[in-house]
ZAKOL-702020 format. One record per residue (C-alpha): residue number from 1; residue in three letters; chain; x, y, z. Coordinates in steps of 0.1 Angstrom, whole numbers, always signed. Layout:
[NUM ALA A [X Y Z]]
...
END
This chain:
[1 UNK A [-785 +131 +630]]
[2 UNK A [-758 +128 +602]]
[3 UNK A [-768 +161 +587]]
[4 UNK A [-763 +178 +624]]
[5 UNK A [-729 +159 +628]]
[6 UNK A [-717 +174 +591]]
[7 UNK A [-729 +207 +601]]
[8 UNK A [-710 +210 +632]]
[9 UNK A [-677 +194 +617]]
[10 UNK A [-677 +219 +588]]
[11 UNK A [-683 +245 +617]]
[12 UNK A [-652 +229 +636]]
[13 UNK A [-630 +230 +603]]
[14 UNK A [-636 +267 +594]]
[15 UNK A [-632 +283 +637]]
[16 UNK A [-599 +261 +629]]
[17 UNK A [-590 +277 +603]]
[18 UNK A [-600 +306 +612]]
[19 UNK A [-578 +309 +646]]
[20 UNK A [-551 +283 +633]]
[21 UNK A [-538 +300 +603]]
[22 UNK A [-536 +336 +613]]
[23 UNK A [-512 +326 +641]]
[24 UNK A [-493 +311 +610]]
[25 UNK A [-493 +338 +588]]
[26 UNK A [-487 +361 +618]]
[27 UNK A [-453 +344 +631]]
[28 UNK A [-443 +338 +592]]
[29 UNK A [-445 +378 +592]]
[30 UNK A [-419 +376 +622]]
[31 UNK A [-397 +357 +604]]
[32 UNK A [-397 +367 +567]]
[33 UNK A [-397 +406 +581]]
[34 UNK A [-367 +396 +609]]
[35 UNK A [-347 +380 +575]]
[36 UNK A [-355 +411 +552]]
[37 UNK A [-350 +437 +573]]
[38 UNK A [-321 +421 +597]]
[39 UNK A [-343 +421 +629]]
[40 UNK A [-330 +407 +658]]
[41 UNK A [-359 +403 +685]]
[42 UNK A [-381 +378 +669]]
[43 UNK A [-350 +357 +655]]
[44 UNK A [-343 +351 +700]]
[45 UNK A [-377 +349 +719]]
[46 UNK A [-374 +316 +732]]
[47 UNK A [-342 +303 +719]]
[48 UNK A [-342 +282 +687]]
[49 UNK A [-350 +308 +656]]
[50 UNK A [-372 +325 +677]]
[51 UNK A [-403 +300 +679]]
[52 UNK A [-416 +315 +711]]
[53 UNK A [-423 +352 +696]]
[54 UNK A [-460 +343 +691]]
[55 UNK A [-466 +334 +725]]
[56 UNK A [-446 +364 +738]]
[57 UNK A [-470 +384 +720]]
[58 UNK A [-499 +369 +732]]
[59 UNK A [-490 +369 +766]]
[60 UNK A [-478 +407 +765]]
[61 UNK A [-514 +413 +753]]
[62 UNK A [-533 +389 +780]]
[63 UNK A [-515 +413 +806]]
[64 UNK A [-521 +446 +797]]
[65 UNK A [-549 +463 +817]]
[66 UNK A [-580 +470 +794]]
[67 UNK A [-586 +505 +793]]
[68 UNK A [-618 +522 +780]]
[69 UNK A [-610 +567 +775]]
[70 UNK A [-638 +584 +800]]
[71 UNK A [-651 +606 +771]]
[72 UNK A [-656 +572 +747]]
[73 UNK A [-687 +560 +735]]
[74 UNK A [-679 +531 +760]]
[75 UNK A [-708 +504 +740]]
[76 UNK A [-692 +519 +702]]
[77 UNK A [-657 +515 +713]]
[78 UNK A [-667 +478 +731]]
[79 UNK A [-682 +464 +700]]
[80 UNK A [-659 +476 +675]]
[81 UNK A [-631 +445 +674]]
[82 UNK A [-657 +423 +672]]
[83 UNK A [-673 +442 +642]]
[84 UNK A [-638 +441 +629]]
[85 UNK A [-629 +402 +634]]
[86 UNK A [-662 +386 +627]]
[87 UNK A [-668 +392 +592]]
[88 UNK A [-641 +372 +581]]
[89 UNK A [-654 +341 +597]]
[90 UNK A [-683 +345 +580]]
[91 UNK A [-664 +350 +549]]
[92 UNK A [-643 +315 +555]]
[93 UNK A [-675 +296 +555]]
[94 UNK A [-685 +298 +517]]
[95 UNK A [-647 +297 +507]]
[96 UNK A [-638 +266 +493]]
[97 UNK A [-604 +245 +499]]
[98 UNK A [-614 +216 +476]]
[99 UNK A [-635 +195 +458]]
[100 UNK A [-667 +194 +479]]
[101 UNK A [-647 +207 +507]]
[102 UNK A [-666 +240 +515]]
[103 UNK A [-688 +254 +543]]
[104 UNK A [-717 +266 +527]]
[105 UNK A [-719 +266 +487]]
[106 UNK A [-741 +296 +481]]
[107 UNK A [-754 +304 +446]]
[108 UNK A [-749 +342 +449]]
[109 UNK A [-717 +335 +471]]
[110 UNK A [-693 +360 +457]]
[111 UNK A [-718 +385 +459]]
[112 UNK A [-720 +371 +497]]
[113 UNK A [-680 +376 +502]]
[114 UNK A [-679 +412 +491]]
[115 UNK A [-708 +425 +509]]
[116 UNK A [-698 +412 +541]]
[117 UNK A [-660 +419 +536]]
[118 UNK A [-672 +459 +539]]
[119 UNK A [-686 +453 +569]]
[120 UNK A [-651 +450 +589]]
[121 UNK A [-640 +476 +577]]
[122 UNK A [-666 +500 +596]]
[123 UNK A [-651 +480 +630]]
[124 UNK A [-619 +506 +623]]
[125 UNK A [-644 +537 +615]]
[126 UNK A [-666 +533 +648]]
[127 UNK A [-631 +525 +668]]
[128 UNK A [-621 +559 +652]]
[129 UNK A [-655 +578 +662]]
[130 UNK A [-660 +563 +692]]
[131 UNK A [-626 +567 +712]]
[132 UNK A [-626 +606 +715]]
[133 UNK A [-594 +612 +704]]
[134 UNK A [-591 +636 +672]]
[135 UNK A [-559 +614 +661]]
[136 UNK A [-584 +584 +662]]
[137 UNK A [-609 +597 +646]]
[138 UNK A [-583 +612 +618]]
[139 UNK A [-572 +572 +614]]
[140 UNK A [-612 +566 +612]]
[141 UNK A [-617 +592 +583]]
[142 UNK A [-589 +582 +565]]
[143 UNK A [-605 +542 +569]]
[144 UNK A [-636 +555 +556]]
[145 UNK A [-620 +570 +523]]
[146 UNK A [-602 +545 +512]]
[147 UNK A [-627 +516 +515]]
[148 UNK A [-647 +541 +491]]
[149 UNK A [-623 +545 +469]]
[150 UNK A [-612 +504 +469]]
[151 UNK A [-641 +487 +469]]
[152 UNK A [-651 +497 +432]]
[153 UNK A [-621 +484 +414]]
[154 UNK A [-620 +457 +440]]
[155 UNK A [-662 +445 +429]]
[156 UNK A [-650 +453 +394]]
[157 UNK A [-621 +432 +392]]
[158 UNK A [-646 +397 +408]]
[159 UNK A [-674 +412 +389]]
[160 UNK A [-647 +398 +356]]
[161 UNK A [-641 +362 +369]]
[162 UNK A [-680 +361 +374]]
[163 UNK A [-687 +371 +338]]
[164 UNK A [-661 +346 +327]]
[165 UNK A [-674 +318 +346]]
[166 UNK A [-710 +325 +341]]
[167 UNK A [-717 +320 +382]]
[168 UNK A [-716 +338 +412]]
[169 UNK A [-712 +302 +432]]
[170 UNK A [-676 +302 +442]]
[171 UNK A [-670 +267 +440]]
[172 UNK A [-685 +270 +409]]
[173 UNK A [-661 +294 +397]]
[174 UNK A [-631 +271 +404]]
[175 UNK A [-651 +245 +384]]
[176 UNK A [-654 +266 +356]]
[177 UNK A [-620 +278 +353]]
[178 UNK A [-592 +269 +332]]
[179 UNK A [-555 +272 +331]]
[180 UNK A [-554 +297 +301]]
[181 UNK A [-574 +326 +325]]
[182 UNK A [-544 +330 +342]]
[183 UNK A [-531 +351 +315]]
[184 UNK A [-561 +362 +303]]
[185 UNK A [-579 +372 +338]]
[186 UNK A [-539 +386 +350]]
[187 UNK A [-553 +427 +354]]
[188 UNK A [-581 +416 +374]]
[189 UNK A [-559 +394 +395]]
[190 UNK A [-538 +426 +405]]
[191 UNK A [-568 +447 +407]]
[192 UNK A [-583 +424 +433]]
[193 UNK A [-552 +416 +454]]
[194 UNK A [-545 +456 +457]]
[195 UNK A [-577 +466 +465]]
[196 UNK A [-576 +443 +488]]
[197 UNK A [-548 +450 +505]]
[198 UNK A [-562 +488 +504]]
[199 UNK A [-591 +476 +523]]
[200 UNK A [-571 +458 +548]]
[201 UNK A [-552 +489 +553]]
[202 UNK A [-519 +470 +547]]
[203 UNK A [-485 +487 +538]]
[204 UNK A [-480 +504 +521]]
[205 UNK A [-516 +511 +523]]
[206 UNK A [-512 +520 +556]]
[207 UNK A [-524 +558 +561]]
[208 UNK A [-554 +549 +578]]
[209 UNK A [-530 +540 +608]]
[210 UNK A [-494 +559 +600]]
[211 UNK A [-479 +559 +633]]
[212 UNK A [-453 +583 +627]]
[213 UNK A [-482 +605 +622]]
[214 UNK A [-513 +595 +642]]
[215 UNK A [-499 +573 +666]]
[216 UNK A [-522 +542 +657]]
[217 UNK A [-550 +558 +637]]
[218 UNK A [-585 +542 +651]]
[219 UNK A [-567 +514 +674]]
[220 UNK A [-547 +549 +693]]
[221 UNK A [-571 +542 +722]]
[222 UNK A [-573 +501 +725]]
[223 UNK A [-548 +481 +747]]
[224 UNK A [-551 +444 +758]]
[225 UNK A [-570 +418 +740]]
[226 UNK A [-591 +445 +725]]
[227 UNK A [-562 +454 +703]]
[228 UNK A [-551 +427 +699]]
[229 UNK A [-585 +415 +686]]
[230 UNK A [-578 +442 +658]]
[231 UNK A [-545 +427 +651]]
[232 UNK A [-561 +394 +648]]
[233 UNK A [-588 +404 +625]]
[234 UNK A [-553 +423 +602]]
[235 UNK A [-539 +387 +598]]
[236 UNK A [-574 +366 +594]]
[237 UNK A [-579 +391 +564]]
[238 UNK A [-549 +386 +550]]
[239 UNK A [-555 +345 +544]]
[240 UNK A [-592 +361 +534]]
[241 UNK A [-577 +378 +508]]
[242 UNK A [-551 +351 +496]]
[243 UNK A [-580 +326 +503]]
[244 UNK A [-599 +348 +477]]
[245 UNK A [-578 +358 +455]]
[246 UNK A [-569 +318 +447]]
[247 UNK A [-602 +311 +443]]
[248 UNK A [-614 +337 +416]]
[249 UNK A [-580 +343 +398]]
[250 UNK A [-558 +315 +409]]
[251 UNK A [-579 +284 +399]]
[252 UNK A [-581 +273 +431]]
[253 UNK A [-579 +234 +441]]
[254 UNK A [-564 +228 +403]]
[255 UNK A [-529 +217 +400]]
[256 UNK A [-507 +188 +390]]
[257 UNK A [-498 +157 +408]]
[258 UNK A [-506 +169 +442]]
[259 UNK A [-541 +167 +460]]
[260 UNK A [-564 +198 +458]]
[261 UNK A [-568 +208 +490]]
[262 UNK A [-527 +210 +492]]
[263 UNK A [-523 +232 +460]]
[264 UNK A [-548 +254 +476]]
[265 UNK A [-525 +260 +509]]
[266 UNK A [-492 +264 +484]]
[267 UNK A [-513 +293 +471]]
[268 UNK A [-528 +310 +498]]
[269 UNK A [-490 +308 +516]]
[270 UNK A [-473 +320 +486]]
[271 UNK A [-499 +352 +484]]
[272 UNK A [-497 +355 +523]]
[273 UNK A [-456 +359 +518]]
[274 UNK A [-460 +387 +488]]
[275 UNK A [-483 +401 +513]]
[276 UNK A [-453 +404 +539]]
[277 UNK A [-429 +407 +509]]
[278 UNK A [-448 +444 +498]]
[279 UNK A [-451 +454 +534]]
[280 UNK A [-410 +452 +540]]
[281 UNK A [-405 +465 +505]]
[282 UNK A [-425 +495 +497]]
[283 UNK A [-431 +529 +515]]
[284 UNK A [-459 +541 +530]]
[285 UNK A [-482 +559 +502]]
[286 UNK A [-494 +596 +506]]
[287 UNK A [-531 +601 +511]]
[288 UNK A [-531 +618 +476]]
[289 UNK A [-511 +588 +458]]
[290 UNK A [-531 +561 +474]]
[291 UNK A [-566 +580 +461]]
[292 UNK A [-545 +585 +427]]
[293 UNK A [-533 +552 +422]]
[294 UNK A [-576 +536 +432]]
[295 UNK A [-591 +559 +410]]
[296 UNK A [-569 +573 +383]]
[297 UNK A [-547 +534 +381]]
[298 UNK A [-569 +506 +393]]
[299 UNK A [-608 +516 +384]]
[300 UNK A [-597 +522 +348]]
[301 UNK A [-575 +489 +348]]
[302 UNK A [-610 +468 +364]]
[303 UNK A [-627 +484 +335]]
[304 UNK A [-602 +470 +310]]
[305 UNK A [-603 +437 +325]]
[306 UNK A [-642 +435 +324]]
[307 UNK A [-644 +449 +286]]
[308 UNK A [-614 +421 +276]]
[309 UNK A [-638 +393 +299]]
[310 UNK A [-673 +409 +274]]
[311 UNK A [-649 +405 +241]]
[312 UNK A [-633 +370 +254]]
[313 UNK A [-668 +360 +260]]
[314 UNK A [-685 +370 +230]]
[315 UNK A [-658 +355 +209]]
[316 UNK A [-656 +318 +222]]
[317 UNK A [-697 +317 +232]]
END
C-alpha cells in the first residue's frame, strides 16, 4: 500500500508541474516581453500589472469554435496536439528536482529524455500533413528539417556530460558533477540549450511557423483548445529544456546555503527568462542561416566538446 501511495504522489507532483509551471513561464513571457518591447495590452488585462492576461487567454481559447478543414485527414489532424504535448510529461518524470526527489530514476535515462523529446516534434509534422493547406504543410517541412539538422549536435552535446559522468542515470549525473564542469563542459552547455531551442522552434528559430510568411506554419488550420494545446506543449518544452539543460550542464540541485530543490527552480527560471530574453532580442533566422549555423557552427562545436570531455577524461582517470 505505501508503494501504491508513493507512486501516485510522485504522479501528482510531476501533472503539477507539468500544468503549473508553463502557465508561469507563459505569463512571465507577457511580462518580461510587455517591459522589453513597451507593450501595452498584457501590462492592463485585469487591472493591477496585468495579472489577469493568462486567464484572458485561456478563456479567448475555451470560446473559439473548434474547427477541423473538410479536406483534413480529420483522425491525423485530431491526434496531433496530443502527439505534441505528451512527450514532455513523459520527459518530466525521470527529471530530477533534488536529492531523491525524482519520478522515475532510469539507468539509461538520458538516453530515455532524448528519444522521447523527438517524438513531439512529429506532432507539428502530422499537423502540417494533415491539415490540407500547402502553407501548413510548408511550416511541416520546414519542422521536419530542422529537427534533422538539431538533434545531432543536440545528442552530441549530452552525449559529453555522459562521458564525463560515466552514467546515463540523470540523477546520477548531478551526483557526479562538480563545480569546475561549468567551465570545462561551457560549449556543450550552449550546444544543448540552442539545439534545443531549434527543436522547439523558438525565436529566432522560428521558420518552421514565420507568420509573416506562412501564416502559422503547421498550427495555420487549429483554433480553440486544439491550438492552444500546441501553445501549451511550446511553454512545457521550454521548462523541459531549462529543466534539462540544469541537470546535465548546470549541476543541478548543487548550490550554496539554500536547499536543493530551490537552487534547481533559480536555474530553470533564470534559463526560462534567456529563453524570453533571445526571443525579444534576435531576428528571425533565414532557412539557410539556421541550417548553416546546425551544421557548419554547432555539430563541429559538439565535436569539440566531446574530444575536450575524451582528453579531460583520459588525463584525470
Amino acid at each position: 500500500m505505501g508503494e501504491v501511495l508513493d507512486i501516485v504522489l510522485r504522479f501528482v507532483v510531476i501533472l503539477l508541474v507539468f500544468l503549473l509551471l508553463p502557465l508561469i513561464v507563459g505569463q512571465t513571457e507577457h511580462k518580461v516581453m510587455a517591459h522589453m518591447q513597451s507593450r501595452l495590452g498584457p501590462m492592463y488585462a485585469g487591472g493591477f500589472h496585468g495579472w489577469a492576461q493568462l486567464i484572458a487567454d485561456g478563456v479567448k481559447f475555451a470560446q473559439k469554435e473548434d474547427v477541423i478543414p473538410a479536406a483534413a485527414d480529420r483522425r491525423v489532424f485530431q491526434l496531433a496536439p496530443g502527439v505534441a504535448l505528451v512527450p514532455y510529461l513523459l520527459v518530466l518524470i525521470v527529471i530530477p528536482i533534488g536529492p531523491g526527489l525524482v519520478g522515475v530514476d532510469l539507468d539509461l535515462g538520458l538516453f530515455y529524455v532524448l528519444a522521447v523529446m523527438g517524438i513531439g516534434v512529429l506532432g507539428a509534422i502530422m499537423a502540417g500533413w494533415a491539415s490540407a493547406n500547402k502553407y501548413s504543410v510548408l511550416g511541416g517541412m520546414r519542422a521536419a528539417a530542422q529537427l534533422m539538422s538539431y538533434e545531432l549536435p543536440l545528442v552530441l552535446a549530452a552525449s559529453s556530460v555522459a562521458m564525463a559522468a560515466g552514467t546515463l542515470s540523470l540523477p546520477g549525473i548531478v551526483e557526479a558533477w562538480q563545480w569546475w564542469w561549468l567551465p570545462w563542459q561551457a560549449i556543450g552547455g550552449v550546444v544543448f540549450f540552442l539545439a534545443g531551442l531549434a527543436e522547439l522552434r523558438r525565436p529566432p528559430f522560428d521558420m518552421p511557423i514565420a507568420e509573416s510568411e506562412i501564416i502559422m506554419g503547421p498550427m495555420t488550420e487549429y483554433t480553440g483548445m486544439r491550438f492552444a494545446l500546441f501553445m501549451l506543449s511550446e511553454y512545457v518544452g521550454i521548462v523541459v529544456l531549462a529543466f534539462l539543460t540544469t541537470v546535465l550542464f548546470l549541476g543541478g540541485w548543487h548550490g550554496p546555503l539554500l536547499p536543493g530543490v530551490v537552487w534547481t527552480f533559480v536555474k530553470v527560471f533564470a534559463l526560462a527568462f534567456v529563453v524570453i530574453w533571445l526571443r525579444v532580442s534576435f531576428p528571425r533566422l533565414r532557412e539557410d542561416q539556421l541550417q548553416r549555423l546546425a551544421w557548419v557552427g554547432l555539430v563541429p562545436l559538439a565535436l569539440v566538446q566531446l574530444a575536450i570531455t575524451g582528453v579531460v577524461k583520459v588525463l584525470a582517470g
